[in-house]
C-alpha positions as CSV (number, residue, x, y, z in Angstrom):
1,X,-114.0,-35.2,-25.6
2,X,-113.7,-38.6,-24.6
3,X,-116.5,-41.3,-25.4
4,X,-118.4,-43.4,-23.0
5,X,-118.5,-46.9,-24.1
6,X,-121.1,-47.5,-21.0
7,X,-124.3,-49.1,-22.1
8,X,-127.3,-47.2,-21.2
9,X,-128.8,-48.9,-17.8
10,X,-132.4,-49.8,-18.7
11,X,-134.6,-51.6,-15.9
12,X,-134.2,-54.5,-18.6
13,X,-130.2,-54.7,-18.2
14,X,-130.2,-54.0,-14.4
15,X,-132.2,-56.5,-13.6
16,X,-130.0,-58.5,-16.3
17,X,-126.8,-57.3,-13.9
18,X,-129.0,-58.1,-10.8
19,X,-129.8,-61.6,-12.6
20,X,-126.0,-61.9,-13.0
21,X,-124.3,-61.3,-10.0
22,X,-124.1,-63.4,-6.7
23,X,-127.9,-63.3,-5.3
24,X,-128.6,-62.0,-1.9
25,X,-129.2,-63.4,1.2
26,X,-132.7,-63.8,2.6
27,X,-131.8,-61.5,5.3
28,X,-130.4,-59.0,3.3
29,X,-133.2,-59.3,0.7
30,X,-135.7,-58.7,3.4
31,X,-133.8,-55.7,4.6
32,X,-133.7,-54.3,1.2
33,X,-137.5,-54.3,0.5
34,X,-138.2,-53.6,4.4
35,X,-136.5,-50.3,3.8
36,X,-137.9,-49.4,0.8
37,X,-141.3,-50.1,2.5
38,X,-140.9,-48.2,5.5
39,X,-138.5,-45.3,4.6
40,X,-139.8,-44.8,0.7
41,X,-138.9,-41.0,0.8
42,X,-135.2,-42.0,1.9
43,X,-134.9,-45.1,0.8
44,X,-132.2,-43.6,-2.3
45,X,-129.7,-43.5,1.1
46,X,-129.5,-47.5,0.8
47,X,-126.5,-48.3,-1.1
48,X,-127.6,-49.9,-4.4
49,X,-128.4,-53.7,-4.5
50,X,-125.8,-54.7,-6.5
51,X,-122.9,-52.8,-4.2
52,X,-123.9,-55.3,-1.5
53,X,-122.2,-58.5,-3.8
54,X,-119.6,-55.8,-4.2
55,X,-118.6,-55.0,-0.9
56,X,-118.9,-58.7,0.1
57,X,-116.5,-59.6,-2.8
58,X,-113.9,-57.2,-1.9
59,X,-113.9,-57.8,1.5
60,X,-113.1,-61.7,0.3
61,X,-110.3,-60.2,-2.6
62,X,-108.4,-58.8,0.1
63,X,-109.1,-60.9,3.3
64,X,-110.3,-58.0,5.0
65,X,-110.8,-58.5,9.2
66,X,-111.0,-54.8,9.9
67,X,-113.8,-52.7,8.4
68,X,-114.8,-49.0,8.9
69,X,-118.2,-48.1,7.9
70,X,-119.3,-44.4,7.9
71,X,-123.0,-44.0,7.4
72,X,-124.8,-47.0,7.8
73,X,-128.9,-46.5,7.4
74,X,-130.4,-49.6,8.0
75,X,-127.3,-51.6,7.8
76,X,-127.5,-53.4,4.5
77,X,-124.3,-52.8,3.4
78,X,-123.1,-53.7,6.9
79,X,-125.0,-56.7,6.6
80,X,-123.3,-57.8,3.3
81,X,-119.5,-56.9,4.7
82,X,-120.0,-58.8,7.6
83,X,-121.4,-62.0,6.3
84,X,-118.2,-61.7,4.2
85,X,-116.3,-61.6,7.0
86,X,-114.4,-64.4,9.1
87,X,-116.0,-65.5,12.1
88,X,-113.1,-63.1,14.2
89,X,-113.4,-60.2,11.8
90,X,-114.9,-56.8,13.0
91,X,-116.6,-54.3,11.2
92,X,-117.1,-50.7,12.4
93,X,-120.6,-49.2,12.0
94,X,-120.6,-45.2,12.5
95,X,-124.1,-44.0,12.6
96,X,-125.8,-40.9,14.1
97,X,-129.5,-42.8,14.1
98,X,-130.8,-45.2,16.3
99,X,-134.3,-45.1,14.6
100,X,-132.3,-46.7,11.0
101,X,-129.6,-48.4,12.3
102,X,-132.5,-50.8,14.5
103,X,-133.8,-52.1,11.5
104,X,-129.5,-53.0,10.7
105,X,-129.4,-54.5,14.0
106,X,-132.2,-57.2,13.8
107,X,-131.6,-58.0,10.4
108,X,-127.5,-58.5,11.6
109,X,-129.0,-60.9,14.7
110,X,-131.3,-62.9,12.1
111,X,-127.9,-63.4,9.9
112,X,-125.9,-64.5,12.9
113,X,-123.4,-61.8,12.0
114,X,-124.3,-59.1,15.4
115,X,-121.1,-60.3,16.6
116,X,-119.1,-59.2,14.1
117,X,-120.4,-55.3,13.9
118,X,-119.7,-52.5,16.5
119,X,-122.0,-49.9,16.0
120,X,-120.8,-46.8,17.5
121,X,-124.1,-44.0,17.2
122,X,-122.1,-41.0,17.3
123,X,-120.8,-38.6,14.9
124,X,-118.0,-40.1,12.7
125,X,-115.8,-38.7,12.9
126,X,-115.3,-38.6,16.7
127,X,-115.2,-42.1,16.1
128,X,-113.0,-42.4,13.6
129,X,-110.5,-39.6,15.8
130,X,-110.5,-42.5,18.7
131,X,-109.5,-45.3,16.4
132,X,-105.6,-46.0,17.1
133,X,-103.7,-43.7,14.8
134,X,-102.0,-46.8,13.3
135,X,-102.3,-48.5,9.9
136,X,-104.0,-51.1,11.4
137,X,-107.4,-51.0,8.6
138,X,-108.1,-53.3,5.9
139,X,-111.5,-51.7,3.9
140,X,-113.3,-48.3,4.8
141,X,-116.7,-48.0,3.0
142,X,-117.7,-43.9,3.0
143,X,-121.3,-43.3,2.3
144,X,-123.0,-40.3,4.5
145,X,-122.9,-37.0,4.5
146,X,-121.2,-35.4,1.4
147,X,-119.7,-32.7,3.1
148,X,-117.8,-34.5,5.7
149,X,-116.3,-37.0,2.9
150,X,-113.0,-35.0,3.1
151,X,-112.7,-35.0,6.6
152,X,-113.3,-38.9,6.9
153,X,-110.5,-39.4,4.6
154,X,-108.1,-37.6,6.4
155,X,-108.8,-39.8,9.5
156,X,-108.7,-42.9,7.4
157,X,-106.0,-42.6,5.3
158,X,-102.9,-43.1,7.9
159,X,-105.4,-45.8,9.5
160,X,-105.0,-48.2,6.4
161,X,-102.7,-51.1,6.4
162,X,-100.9,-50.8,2.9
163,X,-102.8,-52.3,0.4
164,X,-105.5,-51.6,2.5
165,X,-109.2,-50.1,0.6
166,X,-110.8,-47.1,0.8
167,X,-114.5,-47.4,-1.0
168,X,-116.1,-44.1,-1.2
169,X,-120.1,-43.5,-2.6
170,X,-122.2,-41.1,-4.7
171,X,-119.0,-40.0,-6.2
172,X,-121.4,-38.8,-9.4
173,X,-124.0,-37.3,-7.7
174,X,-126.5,-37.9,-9.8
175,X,-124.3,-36.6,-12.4
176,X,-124.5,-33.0,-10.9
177,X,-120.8,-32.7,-10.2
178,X,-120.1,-31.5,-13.3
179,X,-121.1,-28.9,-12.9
180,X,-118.4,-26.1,-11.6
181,X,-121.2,-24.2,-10.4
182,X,-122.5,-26.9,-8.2
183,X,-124.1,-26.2,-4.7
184,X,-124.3,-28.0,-1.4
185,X,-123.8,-32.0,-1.7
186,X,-122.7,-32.0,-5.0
187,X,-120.1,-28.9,-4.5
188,X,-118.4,-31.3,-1.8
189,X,-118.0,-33.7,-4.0
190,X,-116.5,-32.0,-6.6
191,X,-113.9,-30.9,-4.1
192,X,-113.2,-34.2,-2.6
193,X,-112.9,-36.3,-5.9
194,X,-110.3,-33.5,-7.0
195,X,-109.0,-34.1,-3.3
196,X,-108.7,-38.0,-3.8
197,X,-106.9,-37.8,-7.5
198,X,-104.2,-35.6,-5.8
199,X,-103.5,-37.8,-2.6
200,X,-100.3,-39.6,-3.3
201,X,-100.2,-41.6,-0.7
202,X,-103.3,-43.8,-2.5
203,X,-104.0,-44.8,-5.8
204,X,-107.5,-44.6,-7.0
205,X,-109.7,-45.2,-9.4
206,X,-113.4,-43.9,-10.0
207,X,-116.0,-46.2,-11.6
208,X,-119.7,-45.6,-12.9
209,X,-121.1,-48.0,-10.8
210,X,-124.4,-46.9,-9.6
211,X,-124.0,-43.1,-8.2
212,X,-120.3,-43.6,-8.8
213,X,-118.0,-45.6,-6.7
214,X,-114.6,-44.6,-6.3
215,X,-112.5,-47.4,-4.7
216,X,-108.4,-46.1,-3.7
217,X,-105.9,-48.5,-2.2
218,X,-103.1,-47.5,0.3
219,X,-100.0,-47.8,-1.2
């Protein structure tokens, strides 16, 4: 069995990490603690503080101008993209909610960045189905619901320019997906992490950042 050379994450070393990395924005600091404030019982949907640096970075590493997101709650990480984006760069928001997503779009017109973000409230994947069929994508970030998570892919995959990134969240599950006898959530995610290791046409790699982040480039 192999051996986990992960250091245990104690509130002392996260907020070490949190100390550590790039800072965030007053806007996207006050969307953080707004959500947690005013959603507490879903607030675990936010992607995790220090994914928002993350995202940002990549979006730099690769000079992304064309985003996908699917699942955006109240648009942090959407935030964070776009403000890494150039001023013509679009990002995609995919979002069944307008009750969540309206806390994303003020916080996005206080950051100047509602320009840069298309958010389409309808199911994603009829969204993603009227994209051009083209490689024409530079980063797709995948956090909503686990069972879709294989069907998304499908759709993105031939949409990504080569070299382009496919970012995928709550690849752990809580840890619960190693479990063969998983249910539900978890069950999907088995199947679509064994889904993403056998896709040739991207290379992948899955990381134990927060709930597990699996990030796969076109190739």
């Amino acid at each position: 069995m192999a051996e986990s050379k992960s250091a245990p994450i104690t509130s002392e070393l996260y907020d070490y990490v949190l100390a550590h990395n790039p800072p965030l924005s007053d806007e996207q600091r006050s969307l953080v603690e707004l959500t947690h404030r005013k959603f507490p019982e879903s607030a675990g949907m936010q992607s995790a503080e220090e994914q928002g640096p993350l995202l940002a970075f990549l979006v730099r590493l690769i000079g992304a101008r064309r985003v996908v997101e699917v699942g955006t709650f109240t648009g942090y990480s959407a935030l964070s993209m776009a403000q890494a984006l150039p001023e013509d760069g679009t990002l995609i928001a995919c979002d069944i909610s307008e009750e969540w997503t309206a806390y994303g779009r003020e916080a996005w017109a206080r950051a100047g960045v509602a320009d840069r973000i298309d958010l389409r409230i309808a199911p994603a994947l009829e969204t993603l189905q009227a994209m051009p069929a083209e490689p024409h994508l530079d980063l797709a970030y995948l956090d909503a619901d686990k069972g879709g998570y294989i069907g998304y892919w499908e759709e993105l995959v031939p949409r990504m320019r080569p070299g382009g990134l496919i970012v995928a969240d709550n690849v752990l599950f809580h840890g619960e997906v190693t479990d063969p006898a998983a249910t539900g959530s978890a069950r999907a995610i088995r199947a679509f992490n064994d889904h993403v290791a056998a896709d040739r046409r991207m290379e992948a790699v899955l990381l134990t950042v927060a709930d597990g982040l699996t990030l796969a480039r076109k190739r």
